[in-house]
Wavefront OBJ file of the C-alpha trace (Angstrom):
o trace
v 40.308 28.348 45.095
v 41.799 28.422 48.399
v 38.802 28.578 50.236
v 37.492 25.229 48.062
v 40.276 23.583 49.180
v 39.906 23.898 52.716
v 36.905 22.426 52.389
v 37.791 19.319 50.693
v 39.714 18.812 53.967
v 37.568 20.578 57.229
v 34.181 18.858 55.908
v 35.109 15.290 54.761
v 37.121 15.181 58.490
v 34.297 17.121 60.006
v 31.884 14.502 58.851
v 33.970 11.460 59.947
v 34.626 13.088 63.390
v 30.458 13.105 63.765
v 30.554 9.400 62.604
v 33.689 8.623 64.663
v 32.035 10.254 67.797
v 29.243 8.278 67.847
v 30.589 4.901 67.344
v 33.005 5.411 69.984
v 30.365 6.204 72.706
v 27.810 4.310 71.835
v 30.251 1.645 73.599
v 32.027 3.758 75.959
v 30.762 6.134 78.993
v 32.666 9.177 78.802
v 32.609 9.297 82.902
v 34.247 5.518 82.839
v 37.574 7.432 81.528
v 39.823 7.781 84.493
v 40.879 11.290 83.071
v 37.361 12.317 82.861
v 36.331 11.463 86.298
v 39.571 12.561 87.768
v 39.070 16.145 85.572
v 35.656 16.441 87.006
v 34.302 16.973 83.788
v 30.903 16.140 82.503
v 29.964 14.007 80.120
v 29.040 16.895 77.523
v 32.452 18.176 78.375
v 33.930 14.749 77.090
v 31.848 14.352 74.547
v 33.100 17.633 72.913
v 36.439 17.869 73.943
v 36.892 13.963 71.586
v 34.480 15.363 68.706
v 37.492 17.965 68.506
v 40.519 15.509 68.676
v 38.568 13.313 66.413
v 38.055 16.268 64.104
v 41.686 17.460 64.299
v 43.130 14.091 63.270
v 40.825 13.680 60.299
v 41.529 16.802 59.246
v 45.294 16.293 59.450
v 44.719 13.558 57.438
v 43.245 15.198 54.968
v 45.574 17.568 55.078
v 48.095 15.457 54.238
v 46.554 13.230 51.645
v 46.494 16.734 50.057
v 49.667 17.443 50.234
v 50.765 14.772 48.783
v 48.885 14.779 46.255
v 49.898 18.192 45.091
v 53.468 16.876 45.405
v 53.157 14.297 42.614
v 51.422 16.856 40.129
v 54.379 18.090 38.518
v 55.468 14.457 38.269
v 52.433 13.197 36.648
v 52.280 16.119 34.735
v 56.287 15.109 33.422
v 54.956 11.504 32.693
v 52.526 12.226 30.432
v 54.730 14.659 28.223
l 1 2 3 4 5 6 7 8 9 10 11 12 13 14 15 16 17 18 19 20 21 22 23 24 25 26 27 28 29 30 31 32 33 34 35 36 37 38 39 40 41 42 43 44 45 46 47 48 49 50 51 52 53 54 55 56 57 58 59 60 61 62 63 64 65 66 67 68 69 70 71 72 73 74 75 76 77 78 79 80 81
């Protein structure tokens, strides 16, 4: 059970970090970043290092939607008594 519910939050976030990834660069060059250039880091370096941020915050989010929703379960579940 624990394992199913890590992945109602890793692949829902993983999913919108691939959508998230592309819409951002298909506007903005990675090398145009002044942390990238200064960094010397490639664009592939970029590219990955924002899929993971991207990924992480989704997830958190998910995570916490989660959370909270396991919160009000014993209060829904007093409600309906």
């Amino acid at each position: 059970m624990l394992a199913q519910r890590w992945m109602w939050i890793v692949w829902p976030a993983f999913l919108t970090a691939a959508v998230m990834e592309m819409l951002v660069f298909a506007f903005v060059d990675p090398l145009d970043l002044h942390w990238v250039a200064d960094m010397g880091w490639s664009r592939q370096g970029a590219y990955t290092l924002a899929f993971f941020v991207f990924w992480l915050m989704t997830a958190l989010s998910s995570l916490m939607t989660n959370w909270l929703g396991s919160l009000s379960l014993p209060v829904l579940q007093e409600i309906r008594r």
